[in-house]
N, CA, C and O atoms as CSV, one atom per row, in Angstrom:
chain,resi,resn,atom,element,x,y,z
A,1,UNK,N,N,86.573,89.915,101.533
A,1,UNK,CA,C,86.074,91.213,101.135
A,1,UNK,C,C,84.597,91.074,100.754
A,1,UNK,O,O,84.010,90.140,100.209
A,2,UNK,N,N,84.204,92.137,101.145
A,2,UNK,CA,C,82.666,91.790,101.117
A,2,UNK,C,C,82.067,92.615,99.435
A,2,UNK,O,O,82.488,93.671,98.963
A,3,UNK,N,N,81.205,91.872,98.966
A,3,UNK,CA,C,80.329,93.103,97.877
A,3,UNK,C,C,80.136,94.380,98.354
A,3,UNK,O,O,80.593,95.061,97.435
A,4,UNK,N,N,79.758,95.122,99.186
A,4,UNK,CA,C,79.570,95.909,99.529
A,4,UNK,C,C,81.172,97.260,98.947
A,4,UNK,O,O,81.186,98.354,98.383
A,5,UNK,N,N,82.289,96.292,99.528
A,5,UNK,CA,C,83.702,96.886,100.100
A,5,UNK,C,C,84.106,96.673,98.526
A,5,UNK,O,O,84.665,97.706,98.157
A,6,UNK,N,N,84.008,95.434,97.143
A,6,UNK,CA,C,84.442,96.026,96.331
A,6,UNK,C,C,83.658,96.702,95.490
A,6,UNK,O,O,84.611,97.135,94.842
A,7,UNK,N,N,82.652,97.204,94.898
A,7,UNK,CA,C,81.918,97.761,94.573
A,7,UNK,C,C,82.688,98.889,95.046
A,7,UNK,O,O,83.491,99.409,94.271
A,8,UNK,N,N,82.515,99.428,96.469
A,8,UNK,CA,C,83.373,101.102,97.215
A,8,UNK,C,C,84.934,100.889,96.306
A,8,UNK,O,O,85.298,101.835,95.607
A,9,UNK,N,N,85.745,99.698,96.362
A,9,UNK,CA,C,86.713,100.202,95.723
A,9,UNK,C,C,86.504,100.422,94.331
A,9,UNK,O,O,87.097,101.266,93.659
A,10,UNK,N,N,85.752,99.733,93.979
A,10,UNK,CA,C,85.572,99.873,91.967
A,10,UNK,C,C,85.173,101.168,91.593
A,10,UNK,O,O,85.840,101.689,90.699
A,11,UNK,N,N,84.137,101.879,92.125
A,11,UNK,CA,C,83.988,103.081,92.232
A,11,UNK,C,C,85.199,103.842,92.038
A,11,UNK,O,O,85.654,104.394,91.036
A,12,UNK,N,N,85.764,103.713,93.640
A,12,UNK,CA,C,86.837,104.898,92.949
A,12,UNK,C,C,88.416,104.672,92.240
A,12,UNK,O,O,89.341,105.422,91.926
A,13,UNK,N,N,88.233,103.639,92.199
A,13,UNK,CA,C,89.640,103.494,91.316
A,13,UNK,C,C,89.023,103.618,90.031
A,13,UNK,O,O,89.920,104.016,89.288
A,14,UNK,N,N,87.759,103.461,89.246
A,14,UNK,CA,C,87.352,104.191,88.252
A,14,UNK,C,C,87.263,105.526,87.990
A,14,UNK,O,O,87.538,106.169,86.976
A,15,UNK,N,N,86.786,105.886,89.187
A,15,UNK,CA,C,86.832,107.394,89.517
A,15,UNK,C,C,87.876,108.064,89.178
A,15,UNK,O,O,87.964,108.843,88.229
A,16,UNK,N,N,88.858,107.719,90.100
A,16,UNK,CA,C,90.239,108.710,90.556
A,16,UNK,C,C,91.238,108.232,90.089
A,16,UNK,O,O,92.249,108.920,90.230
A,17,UNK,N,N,91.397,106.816,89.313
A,17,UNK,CA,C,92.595,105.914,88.934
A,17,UNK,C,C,93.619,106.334,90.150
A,17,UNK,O,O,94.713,106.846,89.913
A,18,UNK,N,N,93.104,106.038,91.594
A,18,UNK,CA,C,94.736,105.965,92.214
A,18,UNK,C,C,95.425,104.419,91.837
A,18,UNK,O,O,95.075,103.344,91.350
A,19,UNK,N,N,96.997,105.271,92.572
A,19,UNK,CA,C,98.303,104.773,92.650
A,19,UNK,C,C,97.877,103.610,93.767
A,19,UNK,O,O,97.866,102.388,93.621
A,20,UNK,N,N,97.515,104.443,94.976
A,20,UNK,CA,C,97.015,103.335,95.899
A,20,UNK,C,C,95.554,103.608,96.586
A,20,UNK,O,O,94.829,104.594,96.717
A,21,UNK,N,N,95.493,102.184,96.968
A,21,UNK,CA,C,93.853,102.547,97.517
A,21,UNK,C,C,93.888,101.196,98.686
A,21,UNK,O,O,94.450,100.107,98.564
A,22,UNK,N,N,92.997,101.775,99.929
A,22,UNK,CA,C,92.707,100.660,100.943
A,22,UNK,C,C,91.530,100.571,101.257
A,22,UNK,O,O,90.983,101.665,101.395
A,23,UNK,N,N,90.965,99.778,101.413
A,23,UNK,CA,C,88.983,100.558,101.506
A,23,UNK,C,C,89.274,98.967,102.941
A,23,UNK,O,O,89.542,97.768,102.861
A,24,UNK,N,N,89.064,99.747,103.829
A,24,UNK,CA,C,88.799,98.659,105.253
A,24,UNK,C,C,87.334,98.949,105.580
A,24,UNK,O,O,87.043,100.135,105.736
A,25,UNK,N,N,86.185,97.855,105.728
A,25,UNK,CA,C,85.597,97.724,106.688
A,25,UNK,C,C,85.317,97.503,108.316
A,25,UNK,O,O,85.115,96.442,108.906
A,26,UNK,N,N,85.389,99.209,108.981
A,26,UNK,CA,C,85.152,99.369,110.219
A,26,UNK,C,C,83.787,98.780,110.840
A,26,UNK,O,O,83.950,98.751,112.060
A,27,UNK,N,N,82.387,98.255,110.470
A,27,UNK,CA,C,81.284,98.503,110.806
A,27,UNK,C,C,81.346,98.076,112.100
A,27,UNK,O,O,80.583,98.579,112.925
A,28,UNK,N,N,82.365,96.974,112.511
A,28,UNK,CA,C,82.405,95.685,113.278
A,28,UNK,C,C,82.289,96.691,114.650
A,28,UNK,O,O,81.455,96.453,115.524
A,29,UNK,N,N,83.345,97.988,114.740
A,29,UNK,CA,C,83.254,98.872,115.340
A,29,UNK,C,C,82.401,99.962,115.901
A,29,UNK,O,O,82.684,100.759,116.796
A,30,UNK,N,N,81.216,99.837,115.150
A,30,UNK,CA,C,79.938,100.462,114.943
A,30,UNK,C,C,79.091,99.796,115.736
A,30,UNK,O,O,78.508,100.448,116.602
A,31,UNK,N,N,78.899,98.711,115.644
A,31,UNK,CA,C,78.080,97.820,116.355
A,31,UNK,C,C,77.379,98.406,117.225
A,31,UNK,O,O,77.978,98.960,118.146
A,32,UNK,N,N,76.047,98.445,117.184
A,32,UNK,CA,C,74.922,99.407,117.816
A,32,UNK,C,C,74.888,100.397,117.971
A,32,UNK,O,O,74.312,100.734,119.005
A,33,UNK,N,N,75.325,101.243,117.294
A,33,UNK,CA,C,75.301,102.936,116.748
A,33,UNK,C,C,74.119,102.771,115.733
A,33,UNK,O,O,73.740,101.781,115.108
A,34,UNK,N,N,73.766,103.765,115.764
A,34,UNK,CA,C,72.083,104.405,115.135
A,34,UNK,C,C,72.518,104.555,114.109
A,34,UNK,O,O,71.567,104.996,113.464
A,35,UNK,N,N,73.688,104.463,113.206
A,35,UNK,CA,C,73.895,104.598,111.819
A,35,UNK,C,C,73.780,103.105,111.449
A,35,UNK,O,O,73.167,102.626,110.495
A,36,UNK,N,N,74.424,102.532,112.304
A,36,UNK,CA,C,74.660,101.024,111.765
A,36,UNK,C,C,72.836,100.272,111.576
A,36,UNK,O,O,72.541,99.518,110.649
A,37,UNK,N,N,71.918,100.679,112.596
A,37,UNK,CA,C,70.877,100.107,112.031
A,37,UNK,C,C,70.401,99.919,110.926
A,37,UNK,O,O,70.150,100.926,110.263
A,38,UNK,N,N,70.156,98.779,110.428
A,38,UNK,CA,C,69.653,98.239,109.161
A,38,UNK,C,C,70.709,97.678,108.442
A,38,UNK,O,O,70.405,97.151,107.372
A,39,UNK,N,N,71.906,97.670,108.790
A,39,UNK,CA,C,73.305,96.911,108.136
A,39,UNK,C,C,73.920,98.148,107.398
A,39,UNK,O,O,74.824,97.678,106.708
A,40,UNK,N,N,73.870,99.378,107.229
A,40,UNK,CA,C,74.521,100.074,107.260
A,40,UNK,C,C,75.810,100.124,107.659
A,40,UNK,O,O,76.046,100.019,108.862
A,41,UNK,N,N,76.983,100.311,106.627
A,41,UNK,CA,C,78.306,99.969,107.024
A,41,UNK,C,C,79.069,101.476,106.856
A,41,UNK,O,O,78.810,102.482,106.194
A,42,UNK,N,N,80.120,101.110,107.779
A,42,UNK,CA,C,81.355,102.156,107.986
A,42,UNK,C,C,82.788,101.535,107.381
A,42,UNK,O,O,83.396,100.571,107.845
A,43,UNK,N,N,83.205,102.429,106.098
A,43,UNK,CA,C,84.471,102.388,106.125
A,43,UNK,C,C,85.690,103.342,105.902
A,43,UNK,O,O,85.602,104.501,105.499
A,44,UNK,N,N,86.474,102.889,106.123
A,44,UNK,CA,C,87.704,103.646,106.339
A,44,UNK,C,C,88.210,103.485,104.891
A,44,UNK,O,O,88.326,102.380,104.361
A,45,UNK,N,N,88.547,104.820,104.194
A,45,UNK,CA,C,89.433,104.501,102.776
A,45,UNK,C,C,91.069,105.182,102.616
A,45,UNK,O,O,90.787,106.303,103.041
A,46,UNK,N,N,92.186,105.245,102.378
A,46,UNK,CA,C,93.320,105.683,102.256
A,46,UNK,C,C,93.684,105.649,100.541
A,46,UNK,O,O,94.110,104.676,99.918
A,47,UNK,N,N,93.476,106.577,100.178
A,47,UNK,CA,C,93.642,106.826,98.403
A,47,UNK,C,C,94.833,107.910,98.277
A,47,UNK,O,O,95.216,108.695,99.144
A,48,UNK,N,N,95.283,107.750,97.040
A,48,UNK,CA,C,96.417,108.219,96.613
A,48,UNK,C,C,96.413,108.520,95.413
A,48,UNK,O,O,96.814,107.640,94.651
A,49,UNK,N,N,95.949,109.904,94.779
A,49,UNK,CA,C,95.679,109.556,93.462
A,49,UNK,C,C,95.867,111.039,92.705
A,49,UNK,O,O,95.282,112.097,92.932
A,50,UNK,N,N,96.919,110.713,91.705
A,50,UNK,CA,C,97.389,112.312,90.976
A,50,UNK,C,C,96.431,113.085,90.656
A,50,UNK,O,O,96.816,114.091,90.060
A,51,UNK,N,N,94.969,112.985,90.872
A,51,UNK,CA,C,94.027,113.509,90.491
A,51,UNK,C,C,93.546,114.518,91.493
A,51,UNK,O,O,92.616,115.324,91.441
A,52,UNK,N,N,94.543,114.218,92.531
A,52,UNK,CA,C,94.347,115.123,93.853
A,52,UNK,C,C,95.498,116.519,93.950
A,52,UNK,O,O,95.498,117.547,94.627
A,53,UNK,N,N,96.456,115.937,92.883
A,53,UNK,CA,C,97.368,116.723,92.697
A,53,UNK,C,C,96.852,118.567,92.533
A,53,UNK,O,O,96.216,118.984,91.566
A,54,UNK,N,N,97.315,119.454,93.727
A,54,UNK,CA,C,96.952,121.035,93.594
A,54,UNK,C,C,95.093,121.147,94.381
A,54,UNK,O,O,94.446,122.163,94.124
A,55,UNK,N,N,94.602,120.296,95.068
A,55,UNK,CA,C,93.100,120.001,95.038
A,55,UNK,C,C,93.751,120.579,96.693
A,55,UNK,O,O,94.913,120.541,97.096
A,56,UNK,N,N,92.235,121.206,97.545
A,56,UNK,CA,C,92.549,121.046,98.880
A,56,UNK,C,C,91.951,120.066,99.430
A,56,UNK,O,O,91.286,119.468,98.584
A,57,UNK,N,N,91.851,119.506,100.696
A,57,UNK,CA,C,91.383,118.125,101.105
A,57,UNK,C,C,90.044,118.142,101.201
A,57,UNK,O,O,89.284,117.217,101.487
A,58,UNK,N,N,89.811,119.257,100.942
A,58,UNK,CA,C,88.021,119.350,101.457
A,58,UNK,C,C,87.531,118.772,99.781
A,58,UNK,O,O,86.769,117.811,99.676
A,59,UNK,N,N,88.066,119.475,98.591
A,59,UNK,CA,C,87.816,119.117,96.892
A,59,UNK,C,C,88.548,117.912,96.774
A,59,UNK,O,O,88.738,117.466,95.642
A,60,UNK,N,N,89.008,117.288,97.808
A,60,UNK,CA,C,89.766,115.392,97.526
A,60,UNK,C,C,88.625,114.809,97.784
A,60,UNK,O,O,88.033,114.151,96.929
A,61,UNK,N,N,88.207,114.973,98.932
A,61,UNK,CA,C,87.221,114.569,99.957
A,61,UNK,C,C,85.807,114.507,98.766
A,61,UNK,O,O,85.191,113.595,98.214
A,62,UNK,N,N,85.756,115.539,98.761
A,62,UNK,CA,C,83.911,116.076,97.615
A,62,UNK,C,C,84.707,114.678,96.663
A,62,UNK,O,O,84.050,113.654,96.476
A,63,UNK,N,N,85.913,114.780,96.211
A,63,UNK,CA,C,85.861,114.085,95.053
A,63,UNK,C,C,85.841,112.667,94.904
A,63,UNK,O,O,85.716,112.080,93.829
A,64,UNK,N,N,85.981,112.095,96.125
A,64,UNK,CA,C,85.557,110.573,96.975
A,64,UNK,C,C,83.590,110.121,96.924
A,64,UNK,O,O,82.773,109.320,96.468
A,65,UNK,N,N,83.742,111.288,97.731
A,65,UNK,CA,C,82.233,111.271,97.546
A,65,UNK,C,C,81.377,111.577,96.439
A,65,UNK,O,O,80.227,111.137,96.420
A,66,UNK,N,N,81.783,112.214,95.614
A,66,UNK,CA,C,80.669,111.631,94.322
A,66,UNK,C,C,81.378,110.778,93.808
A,66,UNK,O,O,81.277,111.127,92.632
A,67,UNK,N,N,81.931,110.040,93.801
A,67,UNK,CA,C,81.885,108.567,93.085
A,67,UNK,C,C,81.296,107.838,93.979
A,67,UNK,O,O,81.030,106.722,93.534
A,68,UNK,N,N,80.945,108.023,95.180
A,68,UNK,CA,C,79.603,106.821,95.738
A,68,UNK,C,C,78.768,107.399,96.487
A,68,UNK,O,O,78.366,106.972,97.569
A,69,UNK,N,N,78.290,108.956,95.666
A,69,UNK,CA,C,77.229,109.310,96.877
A,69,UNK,C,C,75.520,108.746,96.459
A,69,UNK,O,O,74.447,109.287,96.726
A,70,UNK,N,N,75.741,107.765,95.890
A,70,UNK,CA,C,74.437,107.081,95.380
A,70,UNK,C,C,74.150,105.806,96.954
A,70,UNK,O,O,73.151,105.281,97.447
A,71,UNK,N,N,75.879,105.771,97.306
A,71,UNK,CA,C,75.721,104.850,98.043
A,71,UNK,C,C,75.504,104.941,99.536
A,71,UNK,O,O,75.485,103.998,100.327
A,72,UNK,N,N,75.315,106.466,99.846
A,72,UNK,CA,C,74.687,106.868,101.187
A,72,UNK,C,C,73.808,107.649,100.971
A,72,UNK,O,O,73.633,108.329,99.960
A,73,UNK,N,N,73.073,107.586,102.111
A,73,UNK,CA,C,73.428,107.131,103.091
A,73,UNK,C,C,73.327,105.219,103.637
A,73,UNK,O,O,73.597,104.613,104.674
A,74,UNK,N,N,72.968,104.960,102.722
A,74,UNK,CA,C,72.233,103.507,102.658
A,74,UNK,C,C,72.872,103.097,101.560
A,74,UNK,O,O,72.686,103.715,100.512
A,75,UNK,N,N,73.827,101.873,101.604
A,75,UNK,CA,C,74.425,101.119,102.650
A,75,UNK,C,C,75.310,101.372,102.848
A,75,UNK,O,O,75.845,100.374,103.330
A,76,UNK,N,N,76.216,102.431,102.798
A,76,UNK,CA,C,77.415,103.003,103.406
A,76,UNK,C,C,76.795,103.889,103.993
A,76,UNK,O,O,75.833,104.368,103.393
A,77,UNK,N,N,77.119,104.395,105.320
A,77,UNK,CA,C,76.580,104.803,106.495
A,77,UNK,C,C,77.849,106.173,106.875
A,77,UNK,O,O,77.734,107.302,107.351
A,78,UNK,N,N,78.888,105.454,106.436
A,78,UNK,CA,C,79.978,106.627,106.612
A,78,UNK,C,C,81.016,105.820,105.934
A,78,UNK,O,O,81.070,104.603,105.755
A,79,UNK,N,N,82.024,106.999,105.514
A,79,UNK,CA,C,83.440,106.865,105.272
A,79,UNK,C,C,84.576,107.580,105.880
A,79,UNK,O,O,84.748,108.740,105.506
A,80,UNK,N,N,85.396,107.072,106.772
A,80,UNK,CA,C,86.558,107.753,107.006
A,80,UNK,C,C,87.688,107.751,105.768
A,80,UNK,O,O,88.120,106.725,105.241
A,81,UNK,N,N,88.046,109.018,105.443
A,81,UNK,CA,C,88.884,109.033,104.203
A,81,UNK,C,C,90.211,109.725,104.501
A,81,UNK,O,O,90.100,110.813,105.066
A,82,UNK,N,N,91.309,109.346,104.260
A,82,UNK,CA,C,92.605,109.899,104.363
A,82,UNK,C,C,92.979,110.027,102.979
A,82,UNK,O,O,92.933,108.975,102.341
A,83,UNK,N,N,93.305,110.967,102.419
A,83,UNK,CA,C,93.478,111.276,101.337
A,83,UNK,C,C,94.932,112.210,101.043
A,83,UNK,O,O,95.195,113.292,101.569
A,84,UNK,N,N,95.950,111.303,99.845
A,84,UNK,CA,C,97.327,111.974,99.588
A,84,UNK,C,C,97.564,112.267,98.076
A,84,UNK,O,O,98.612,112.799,97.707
């Protein structure tokens, strides 16, 4: 696991205290996409967290992203988020 990937999880399990959380690094997949320049990374997150409880996915989503929107666009480049 890279610094980058726990730092993204510490964030939001501070954030959101989920039940569960997966934070995968996709970038490998990125590989010469115009986001990825400069080491800019892509990851994929799957969170689970009662804090989502009554929220719609778009206010799960917002609520992912401010716990690391310090961290894009540079050096997280994107996040795919599945959120329950």
């Amino acid at each position: 696991m890279t610094e980058l990937q726990v730092e993204l999880e510490c964030r939001l399990r501070m954030a959101l205290s989920p039940s569960e959380l997966e934070v995968i690094d996709e970038s490998h997949q990125h590989a010469g996409h115009a986001g990825a320049a400069g080491g800019a990374k892509h990851f994929a997150v799957r969170i689970v967290s009662p804090k989502f409880i009554g929220k719609t996915r778009m206010a799960q989503h917002r609520m992912v992203y401010a716990a690391v929107d310090d961290l894009m666009p540079f050096p997280i480049h994107a996040l795919r988020i599945e959120t329950v």
